[in-house]
N, C-alpha and C positions, 0 to 999 in steps of 0.2 A: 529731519533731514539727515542722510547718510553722510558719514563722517569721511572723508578723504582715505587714500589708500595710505596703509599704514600710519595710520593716524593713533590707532589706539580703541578698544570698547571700555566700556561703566556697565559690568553684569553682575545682577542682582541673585547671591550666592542664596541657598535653602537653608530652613530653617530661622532660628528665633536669636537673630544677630542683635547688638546693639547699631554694629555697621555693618550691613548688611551688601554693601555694592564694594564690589571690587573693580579697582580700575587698571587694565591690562595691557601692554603694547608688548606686540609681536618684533623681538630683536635679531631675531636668525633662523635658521632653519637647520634641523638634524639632517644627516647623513640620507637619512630615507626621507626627505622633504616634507616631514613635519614641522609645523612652529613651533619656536621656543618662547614664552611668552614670561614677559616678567611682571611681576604685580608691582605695581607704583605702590599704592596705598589700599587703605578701605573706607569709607565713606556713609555715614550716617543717611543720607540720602541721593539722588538719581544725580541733581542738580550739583551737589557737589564735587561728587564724582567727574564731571564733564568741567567743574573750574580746575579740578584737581590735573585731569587729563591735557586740558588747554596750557596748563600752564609749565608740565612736563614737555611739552612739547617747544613751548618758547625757548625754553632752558633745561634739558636736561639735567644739567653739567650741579645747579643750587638745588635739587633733591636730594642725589643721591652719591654723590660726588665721593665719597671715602669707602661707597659699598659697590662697586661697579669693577667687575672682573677684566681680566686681561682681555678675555675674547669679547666680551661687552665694548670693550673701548677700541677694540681693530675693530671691529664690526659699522662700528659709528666714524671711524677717523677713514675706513678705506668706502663706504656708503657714500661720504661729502666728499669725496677726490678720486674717485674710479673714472669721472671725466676727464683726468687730466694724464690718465695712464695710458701706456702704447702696451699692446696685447704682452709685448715680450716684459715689461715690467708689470704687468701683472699676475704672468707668471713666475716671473720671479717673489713677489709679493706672495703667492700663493704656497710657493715651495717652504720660503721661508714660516709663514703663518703653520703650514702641518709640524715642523722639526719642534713647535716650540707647544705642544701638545700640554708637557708639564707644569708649563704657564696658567694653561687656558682658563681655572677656573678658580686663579688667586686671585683676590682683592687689587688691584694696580698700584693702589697706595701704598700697599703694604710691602712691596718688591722692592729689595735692596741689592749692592751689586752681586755677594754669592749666589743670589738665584738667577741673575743676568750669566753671570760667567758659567756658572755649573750648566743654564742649557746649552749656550754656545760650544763650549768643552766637548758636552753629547754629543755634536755633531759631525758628521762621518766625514764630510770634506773642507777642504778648505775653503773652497766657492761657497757652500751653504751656509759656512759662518762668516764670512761678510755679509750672506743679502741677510741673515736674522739680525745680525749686527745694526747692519742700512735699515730692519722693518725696524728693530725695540729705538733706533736715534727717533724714528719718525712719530713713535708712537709715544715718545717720554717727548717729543716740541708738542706734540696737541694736547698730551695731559699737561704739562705746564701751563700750555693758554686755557685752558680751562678750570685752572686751578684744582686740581684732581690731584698733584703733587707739589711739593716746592721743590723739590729738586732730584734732578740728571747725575743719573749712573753710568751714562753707556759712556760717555766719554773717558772712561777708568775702563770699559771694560778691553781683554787680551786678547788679540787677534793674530793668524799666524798672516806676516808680510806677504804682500801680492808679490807672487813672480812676475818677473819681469814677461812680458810679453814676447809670442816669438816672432820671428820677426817673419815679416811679411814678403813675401816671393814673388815675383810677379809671373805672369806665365811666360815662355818662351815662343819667338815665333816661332817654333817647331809646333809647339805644340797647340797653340790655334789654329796652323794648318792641318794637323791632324784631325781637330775637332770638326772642320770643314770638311775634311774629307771622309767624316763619319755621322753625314746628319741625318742617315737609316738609324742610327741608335737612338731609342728615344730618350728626350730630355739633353740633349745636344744640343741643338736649334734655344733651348733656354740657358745655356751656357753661352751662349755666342751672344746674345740679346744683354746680357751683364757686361762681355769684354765689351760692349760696342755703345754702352749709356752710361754704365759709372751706376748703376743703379743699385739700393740695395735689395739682397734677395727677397725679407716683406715688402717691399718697394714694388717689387715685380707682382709676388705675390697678390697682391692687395689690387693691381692695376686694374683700374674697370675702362671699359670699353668705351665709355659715356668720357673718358681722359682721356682719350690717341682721338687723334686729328691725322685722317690718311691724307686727307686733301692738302693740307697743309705741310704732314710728315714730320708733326710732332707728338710728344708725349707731355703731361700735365697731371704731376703727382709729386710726391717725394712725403719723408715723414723726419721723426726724429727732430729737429733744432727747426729754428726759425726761418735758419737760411736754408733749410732742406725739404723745408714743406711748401706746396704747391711752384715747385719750380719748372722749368720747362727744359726738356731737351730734344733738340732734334734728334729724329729718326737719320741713322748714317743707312747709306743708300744699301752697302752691303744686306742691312738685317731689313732691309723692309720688304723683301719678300717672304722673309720669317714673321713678320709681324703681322702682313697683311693674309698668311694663313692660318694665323690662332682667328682673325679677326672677324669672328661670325656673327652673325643677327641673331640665334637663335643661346646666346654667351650672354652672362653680365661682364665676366672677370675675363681679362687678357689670357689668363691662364687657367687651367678648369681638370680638376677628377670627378668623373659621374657628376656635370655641371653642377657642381660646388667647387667654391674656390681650395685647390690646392692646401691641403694643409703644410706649415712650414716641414716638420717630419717628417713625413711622406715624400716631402722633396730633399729634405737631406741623404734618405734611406737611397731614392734615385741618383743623386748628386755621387753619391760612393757608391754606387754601381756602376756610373759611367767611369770614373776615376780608374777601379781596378778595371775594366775593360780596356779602357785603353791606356794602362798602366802607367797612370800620371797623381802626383800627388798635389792639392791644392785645394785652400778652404772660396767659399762664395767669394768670403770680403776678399782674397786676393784678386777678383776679380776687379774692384773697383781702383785695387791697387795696381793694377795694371793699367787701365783708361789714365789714373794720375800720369802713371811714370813715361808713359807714351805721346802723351801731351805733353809733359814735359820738354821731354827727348826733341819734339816737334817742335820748339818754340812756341806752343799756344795762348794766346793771351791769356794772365794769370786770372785777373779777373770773369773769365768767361770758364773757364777749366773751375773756377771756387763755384760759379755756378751750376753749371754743369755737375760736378760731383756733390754739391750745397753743402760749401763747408762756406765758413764766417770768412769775408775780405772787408779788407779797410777799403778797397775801392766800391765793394759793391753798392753800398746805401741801402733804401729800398728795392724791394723786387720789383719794380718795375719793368716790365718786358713792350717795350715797341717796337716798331717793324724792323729797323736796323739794329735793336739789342738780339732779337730774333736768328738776323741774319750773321751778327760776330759770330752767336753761339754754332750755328751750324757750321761755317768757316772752319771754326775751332774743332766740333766735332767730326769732320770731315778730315781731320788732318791724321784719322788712327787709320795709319795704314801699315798693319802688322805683316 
């Protein structure tokens, strides 16, 4: 019977062995999408081999545990948790995993803090040595549960302090009436679709078609937290004839280049071409920081504005949407009138 995928081979090496079967599992893949395969053991015969293989497989962690390299153990700790990542922190995870290169093919056990500090040190910015920082914390909790180390260096290691963040602008009604009155410029019409949902830009991005309800004149998505994933927000009547013209049969995604979903990039590169056209400065997320402050401004109910944007309230509870949660929420979102 054929062995499940990435399970592992028992092949039986040439010549006049004592143990003659080698037992293999494939851990990663080179740059030019070769495997890298790492040899468990060796094995006197076939049957062995396949208890030796099964039982690598139960337990990695009681074979090999003091010989298993840095890139061996992200390879296995980001393999069992890539379910739980959202693209942009996987990217981040990925930035991080190249800066630490020098790492990749120490022993884990063997890693003390100068070698933690000296790669973060290397590193060109400030941003990359937090997320290596955020990948080596992640990577020293699952080697401890696996008893791979007894103990945690990153918590010593030196990081230069986060700047304060800047602060957040909202846009001016000037200048959403300007946007309105330049929706020949392409990528406009998805500017206006952000001031008028709170939504985030992968939020938009991501939005499939199979989630907007014209009939209805909602949307049904969100990512990010608990409270922001699969939330609802009505369609404000302003954008819904922006909506209902992305809105084709022959589309998966609300938004589309050479029907493929918009890459984030590609719509930044856009996003700052409209910007210098019509000579305004502002990031996405001010967008969403705009719907807040305007609801605000509005008296909107707080509760319906946390959902709507899907940040955490003490009144919201579960997400539960019925016909009259439905109806506050549009109330609420009806009330942006910039």
């Amino acid at each position: 019977m054929k062995n499940p995928n990435n399970y592992g081979t028992v092949v039986k090496l040439s010549g006049n062995r004592r143990r003659p079967y080698a037992v293999r599992k494939t851990i990663g893949y080179t740059d030019d999408g070769n495997p890298i395969r790492k040899c468990i053991g060796y094995t006197a015969t076939k049957e062995e081999g396949l208890i030796l293989l099964a039982e690598y497989n139960k337990n990695p962690y009681d074979l090999d545990t003091k010989n298993i390299t840095f890139k061996e153990l992200y390879e296995l700790w980001y393999t069992q948790n890539i379910h739980k990542f959202a693209t942009t922190t996987k990217a981040s995870y990925y930035t991080a995993f190249n800066a630490t290169k020098e790492l990749h093919h120490l022993k884990y056990a063997t890693l003390k803090l100068h070698h933690l500090q000296t790669c973060i040190d290397n590193c060109q910015s400030g941003s990359t040595k937090n997320k290596v920082r955020a990948l080596l914390t992640n990577l020293d909790k699952y080697a401890l549960a696996h008893d791979i180390i007894v103990r945690s260096y990153t918590a010593l290691i030196e990081t230069p302090s986060i700047e304060r963040k800047k602060e957040k602008i909202p846009f001016t009604y000037a200048e959403i009436n300007m946007l309105w009155k330049n929706l020949h410029v392409p990528y406009v019409d998805t500017i206006l679709i952000l001031l008028y949902t709170g939504l985030r830009i992968n939020e938009l991005l991501s939005l499939k078609l199979e989630n907007i309800d014209l009939e209805s004149k909602i949307i049904q998505g969100g990512s990010k937290t608990a409270s922001g994933k699969n939330r609802i927000v009505p369609i404000h009547y302003k954008i819904l004839p922006i909506v209902q013209k992305y809105y084709t049969r022959n589309s998966q995604y609300l938004i589309e280049y050479n029907c493929k979903p918009l890459n984030y990039h590609l719509y930044i590169f856009q996003w700052n071409t409209v910007m210098q056209a019509l000579n305004i400065r502002h990031t996405t997320h001010e967008c969403r920081h705009t719907v807040r402050s305007e609801l605000d401004r509005k008296g909107g109910n707080k509760v319906c504005i946390d959902r709507i944007i899907g940040h955490k309230s003490q009144g919201t509870g579960e997400a539960v949407y019925t016909h009259k949660t439905i109806e506050e929420l549009r109330a609420t979102i009806e009330l942006i009138s910039y």
